[in-house]
N, C-alpha and C positions, 0 to 999 in steps of 0.2 A: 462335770458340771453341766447343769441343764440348760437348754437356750433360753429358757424365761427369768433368766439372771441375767444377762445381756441385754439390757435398755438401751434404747439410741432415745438421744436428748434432740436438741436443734439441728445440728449437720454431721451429729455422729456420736459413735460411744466412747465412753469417759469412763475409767476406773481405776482406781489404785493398782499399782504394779506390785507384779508377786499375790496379787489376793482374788482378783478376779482379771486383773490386766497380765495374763499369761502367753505363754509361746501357742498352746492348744487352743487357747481362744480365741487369740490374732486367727488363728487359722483357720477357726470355725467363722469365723465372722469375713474374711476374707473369701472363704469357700462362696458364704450367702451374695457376696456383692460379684463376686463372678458370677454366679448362676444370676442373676439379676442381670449384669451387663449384656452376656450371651443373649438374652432372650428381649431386653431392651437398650437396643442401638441405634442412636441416635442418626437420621439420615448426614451424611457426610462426613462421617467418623470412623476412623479406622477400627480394625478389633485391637485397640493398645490402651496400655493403661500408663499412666505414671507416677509414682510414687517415690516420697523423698521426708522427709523429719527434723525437726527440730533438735536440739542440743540435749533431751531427758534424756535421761538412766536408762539406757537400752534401748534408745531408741530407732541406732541405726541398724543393731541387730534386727528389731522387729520387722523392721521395714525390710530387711530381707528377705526373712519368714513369708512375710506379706508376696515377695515381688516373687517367690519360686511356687507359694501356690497360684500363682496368675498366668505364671509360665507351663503350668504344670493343668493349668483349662484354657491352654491355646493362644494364648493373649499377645503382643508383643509387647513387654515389660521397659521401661525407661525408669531408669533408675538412678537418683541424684546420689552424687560420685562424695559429695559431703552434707551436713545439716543447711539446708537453706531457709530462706523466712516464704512464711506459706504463701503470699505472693508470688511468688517465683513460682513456684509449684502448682499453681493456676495459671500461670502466663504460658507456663511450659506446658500445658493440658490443653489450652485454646491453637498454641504453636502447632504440637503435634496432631491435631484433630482426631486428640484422642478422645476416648466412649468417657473416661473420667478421670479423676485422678486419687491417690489417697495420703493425706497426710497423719504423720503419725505423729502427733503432736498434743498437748493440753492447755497449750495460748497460756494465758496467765494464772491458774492452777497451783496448788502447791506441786514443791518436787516429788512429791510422792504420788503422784496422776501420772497416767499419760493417756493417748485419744488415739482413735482412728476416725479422722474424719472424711467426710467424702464428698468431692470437687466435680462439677458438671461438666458436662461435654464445652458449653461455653465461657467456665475460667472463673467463677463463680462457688458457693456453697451449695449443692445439693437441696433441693425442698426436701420439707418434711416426709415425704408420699412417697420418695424414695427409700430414705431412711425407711421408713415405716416400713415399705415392700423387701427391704435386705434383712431388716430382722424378725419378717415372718416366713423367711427360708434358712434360716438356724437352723441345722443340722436336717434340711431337706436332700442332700446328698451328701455323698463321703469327701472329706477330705483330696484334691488331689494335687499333687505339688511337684516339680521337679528341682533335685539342687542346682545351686548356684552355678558351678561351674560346668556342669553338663545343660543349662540352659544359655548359658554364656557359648559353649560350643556350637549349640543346635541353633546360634543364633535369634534365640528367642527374646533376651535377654541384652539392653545398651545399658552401660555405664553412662551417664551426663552430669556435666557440669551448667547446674541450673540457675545458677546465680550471675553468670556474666548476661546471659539474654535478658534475663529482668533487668540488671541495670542498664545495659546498653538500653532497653525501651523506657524504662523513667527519665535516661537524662534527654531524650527525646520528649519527653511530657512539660521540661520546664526549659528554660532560658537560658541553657549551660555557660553560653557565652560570657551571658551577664553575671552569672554564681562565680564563675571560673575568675574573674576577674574583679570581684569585689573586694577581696582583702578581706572575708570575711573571720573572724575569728571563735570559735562555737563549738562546743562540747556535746557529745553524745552520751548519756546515760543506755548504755545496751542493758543493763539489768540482768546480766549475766546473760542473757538470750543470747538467741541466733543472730541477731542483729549486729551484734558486735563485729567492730572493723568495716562495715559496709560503706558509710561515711569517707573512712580514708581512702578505701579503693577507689570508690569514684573521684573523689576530688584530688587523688593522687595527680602532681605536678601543674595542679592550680595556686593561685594568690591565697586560696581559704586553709586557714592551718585549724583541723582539729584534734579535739582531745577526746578519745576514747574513755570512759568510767566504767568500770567492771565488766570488763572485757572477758574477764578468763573462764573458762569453759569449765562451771561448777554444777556438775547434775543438781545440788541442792540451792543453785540458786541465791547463795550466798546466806541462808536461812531465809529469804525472806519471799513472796509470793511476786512474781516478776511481772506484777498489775503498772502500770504508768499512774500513780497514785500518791499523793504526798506522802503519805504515811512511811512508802520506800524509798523517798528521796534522800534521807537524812545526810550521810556522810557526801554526795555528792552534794547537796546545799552549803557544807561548809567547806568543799572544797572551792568551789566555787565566790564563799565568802572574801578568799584569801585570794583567788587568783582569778580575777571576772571577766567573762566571755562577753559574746556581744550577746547569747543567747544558747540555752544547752536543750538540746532535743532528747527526749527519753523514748524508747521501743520497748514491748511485752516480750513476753517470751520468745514469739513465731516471727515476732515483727510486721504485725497485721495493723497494730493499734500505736495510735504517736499519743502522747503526753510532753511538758515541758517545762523547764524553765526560766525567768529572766537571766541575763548573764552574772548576777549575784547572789544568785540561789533559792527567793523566791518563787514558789509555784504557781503556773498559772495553770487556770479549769481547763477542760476539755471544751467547755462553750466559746472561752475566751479564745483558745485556738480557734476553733468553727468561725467563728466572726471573725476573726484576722484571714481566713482564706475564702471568707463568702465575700470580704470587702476588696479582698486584691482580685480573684478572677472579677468581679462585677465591673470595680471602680475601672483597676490598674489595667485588667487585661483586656477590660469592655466587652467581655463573654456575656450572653444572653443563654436558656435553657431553664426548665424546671429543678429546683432544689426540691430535696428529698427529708426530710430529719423524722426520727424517731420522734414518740408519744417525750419521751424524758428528756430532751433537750433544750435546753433557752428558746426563753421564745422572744430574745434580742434576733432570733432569725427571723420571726415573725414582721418584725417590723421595723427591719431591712430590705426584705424582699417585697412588702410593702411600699418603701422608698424607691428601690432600683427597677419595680417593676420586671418583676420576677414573679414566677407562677410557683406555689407552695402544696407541697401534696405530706399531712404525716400522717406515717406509717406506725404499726404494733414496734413492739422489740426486738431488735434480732436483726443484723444485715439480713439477713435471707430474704426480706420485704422490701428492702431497697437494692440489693439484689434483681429481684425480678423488674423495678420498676427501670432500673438503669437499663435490663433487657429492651425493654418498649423501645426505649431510645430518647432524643432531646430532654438527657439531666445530664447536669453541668456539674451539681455537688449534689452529695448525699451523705447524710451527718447521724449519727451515734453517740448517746452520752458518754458512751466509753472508751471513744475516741477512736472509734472506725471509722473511716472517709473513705467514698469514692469517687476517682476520679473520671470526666469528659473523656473520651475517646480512648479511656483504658480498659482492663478486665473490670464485670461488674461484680470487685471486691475491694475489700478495706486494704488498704497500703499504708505500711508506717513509714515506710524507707520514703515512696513518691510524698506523703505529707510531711515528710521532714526538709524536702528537698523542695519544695514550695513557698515553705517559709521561710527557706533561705532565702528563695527568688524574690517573697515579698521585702526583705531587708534591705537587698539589695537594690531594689526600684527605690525605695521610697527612703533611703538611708538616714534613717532615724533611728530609735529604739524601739524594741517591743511595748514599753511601757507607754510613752508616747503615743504610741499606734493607736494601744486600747482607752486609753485617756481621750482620745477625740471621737472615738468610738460612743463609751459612753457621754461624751458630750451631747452626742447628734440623736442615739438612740434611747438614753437612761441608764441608771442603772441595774445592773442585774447580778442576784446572789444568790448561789443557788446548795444546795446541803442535799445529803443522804443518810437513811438508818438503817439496817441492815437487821431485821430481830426475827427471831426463831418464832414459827407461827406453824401448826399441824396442816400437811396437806390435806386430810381429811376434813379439815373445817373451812378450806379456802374458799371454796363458792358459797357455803352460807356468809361468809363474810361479805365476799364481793357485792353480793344480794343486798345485805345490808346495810351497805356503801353506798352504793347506789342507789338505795332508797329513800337516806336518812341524811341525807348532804350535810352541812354545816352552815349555820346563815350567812354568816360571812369568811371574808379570806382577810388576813392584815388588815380588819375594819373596812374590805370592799363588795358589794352584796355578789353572791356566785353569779354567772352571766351564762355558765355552759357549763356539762358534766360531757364526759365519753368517757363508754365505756365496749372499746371495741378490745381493749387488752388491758386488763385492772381496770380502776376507777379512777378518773382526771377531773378535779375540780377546776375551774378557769374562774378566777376573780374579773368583775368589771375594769380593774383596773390594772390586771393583764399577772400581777398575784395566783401562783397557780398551785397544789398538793395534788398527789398523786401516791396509790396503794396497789403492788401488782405483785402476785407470787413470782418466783424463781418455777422453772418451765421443770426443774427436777428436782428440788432441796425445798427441803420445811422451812422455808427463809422467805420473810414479808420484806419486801423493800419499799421506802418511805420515801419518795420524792420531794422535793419541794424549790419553790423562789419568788422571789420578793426583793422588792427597792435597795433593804436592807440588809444585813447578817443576823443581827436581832431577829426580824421579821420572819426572815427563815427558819432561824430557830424556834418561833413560838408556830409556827407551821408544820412543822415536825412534830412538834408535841401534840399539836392539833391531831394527826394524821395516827398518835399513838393511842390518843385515847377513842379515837375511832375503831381501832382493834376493841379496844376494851367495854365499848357497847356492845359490842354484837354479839 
């Protein structure tokens, strides 16, 4: 197969296994990020690499694959000893002062994907410019690998368990004491992922009793896409109906990304999270620092950080933007519609495990319900509703659209006259009265995504439609 089939997306390549996600291409693609590391090393970093994977179908085969051709161009190889959440595997990349790290994973993907993605010297996703540099050395030199066990002899080669360092450093991120002792009671929706059981290992021989949900280790993910998304909540919503927590935390695949919901099965947004942990570091913790959030997120952050007197910087799509701005230094939070956070004085990456383990801490401060929480929330800020559409739209016509978007605005938003477009990634309409749509391609797939929010749920909805028949002019 030729290297101009292997595309790197955002922080690395994605493809179906068995059809292009193969043993020879792991290795061809492997070979390229070797010859890249050799030649760019980062000052202060060893020639090591580490590499570790999620729970897919082959995964930890590949990752072997992966770690003997690394072994096999000099590298010293760290290799996680079971699937850990890609967290960990960035903490473990900043730990070892290694050149980077590779995880072989497809985050929330169907089961039939899987990824090689690739992790910076600093604990972090890769830029683009990387990516970009390893798959223009596709099949720049041969193959060279050493097996497993003769790179285990020569020393080349550590087995690690990469999951206890990461949580030993999260529960150093929050108030263990006060988690450890709240009696909290709360369910984990793993989603079949990697994330599963992480929960009980930490808070093993604490007050907080939890319930694991789809635990068991099913390459297919139980049929369903291992997104933190209502749509795959179902049976844990009415498990929940029947026996109610104080609040049940959901993790994707890698365990990069937290979702959620009330303790009776209810879901709540990704924004609605974001605002329950921009008001507990602010309020609870009295943390000061620059908040971060993506183009697509509530902008109930807006005018919070407004409130708190917090400095506000949004970024395009993609951690990788708040990523590098966490590099800069003084950000406290950094928010993703899809439910990536990072945290204050952690690796600059999303953590579902440290954002699950936060909003314990905030329950546990302010011992109320979640419900409650966001009730006084939008008390103080409004409210905020927010929707997504998800339609098939030609790559090839994406920038005459965008053009078109941007040129040809809409007079109003929810009956409010527009006050601001950007368009530094898609097109973002902003109503006067804070009413906002938004139209941005998918970075690899024929797929238009439909942003939107408004006071209302209605409002949202005729904003959608707005946003659709905007495709339809252009």
């Amino acid at each position: 197969m030729s290297g101009s089939t292997i595309k790197f997306g955002t922080d690395g390549w994605r493809a179906v296994i068995a059809e292009d996600f193969t043993f020879a291409n792991i290795e061809r693609v492997a070979q390229a990020t070797a010859d890249y590391w050799k030649k760019h090393r980062p000052r202060g970093t060893r020639k090591r690499v580490v590499i570790g994977c999620d729970r897919r179908f082959l995964a930890d085969q590949f990752a072997e694959r992966v770690a003997e051709v690394f072994a096999g161009n000099g590298f010293e190889v760290v290799l996680g000893s079971a699937p850990a959440p890609t967290p960990a595997i960035s903490f473990a990349v900043r730990a070892e002062k290694a050149v980077g790290g590779i995880v072989l994973t497809a985050s929330h993907n169907p089961a039939q994907f899987c990824g090689f993605k690739l992790k910076g010297h600093y604990g972090g996703s890769a830029p683009s410019e990387t990516c970009q540099a390893v798959e223009s050395l596709l099949g720049a030199s041969p193959v060279r690998s050493l097996a497993l066990g003769q790179a285990k002899r020569k020393r080349h080669l550590k087995v690690k368990d990469l999951n206890a360092p990461h949580a030993r450093a999260i529960c150093r991120q929050v108030d263990f004491d006060l988690i450890s002792k709240s009696g909290l009671r709360f369910a984990h929706d793993a989603l079949f992922g990697v994330g599963a059981g992480a929960f009980e290992k930490i808070l093993d021989g604490t007050t907080c009793q939890v319930t694991t949900l789809n635990a068991e280790h099913d390459p297919f993910f139980g049929g369903i896409h291992p997104e933190p998304i209502v749509h795959n909540y179902g049976p844990s919503a009415a498990y929940l109906k029947k026996n109610p927590h104080d609040i049940c935390l959901v993790t994707d695949g890698d365990a990069d990304r937290v979702g959620a919901m009330d303790g009776r099965g209810n879901a709540l947004t990704t924004h609605q999270i974001i605002c329950l942990l921009l008001h507990h570091y602010s309020v609870n913790r009295g943390q000061s620092g620059r908040v971060i959030k993506a183009l697509t997120t509530t902008s109930m952050v807006d005018r919070m950080c407004e409130a708190y007197g917090l400095e506000l910087l949004e970024t395009g799509v993609g951690f990788k933007y708040i990523c590098t701005e966490m590099q800069k230094g003084d950000v406290l939070l950094g928010f993703e519609e899809s439910g990536g956070i990072g945290f204050h004085g952690h690796i600059p990456e999303r953590d579902g495990i440290l954002a699950g383990l936060a909003l314990l801490e905030l329950l546990a401060t302010e011992k109320t319900t979640v419900n409650r929480l966001l009730a006084k929330l939008e008390k103080r800020f409004g409210t905020h509703r927010y929707d997504r559409l998800d339609t098939h739209f030609p790559l090839e016509k994406r920038a005459e659209l965008m053009k078109y978007c941007a040129e040809h605005p809409p007079a109003k938003l929810a009956g409010s006259p527009i006050a601001e477009i950007k368009t530094f990634d898609g097109v973002k309409y902003i109503a006067e009265n804070g009413a906002w749509l938004m139209l941005r391609g998918s970075g690899t797939e024929p797929i238009l995504r439909i942003y939107a929010e408004a006071g209302t749920d209605a409002k949202t909805k005729q904003l959608i439609k707005l946003g659709v028949q905007q495709t339809q002019k252009a």
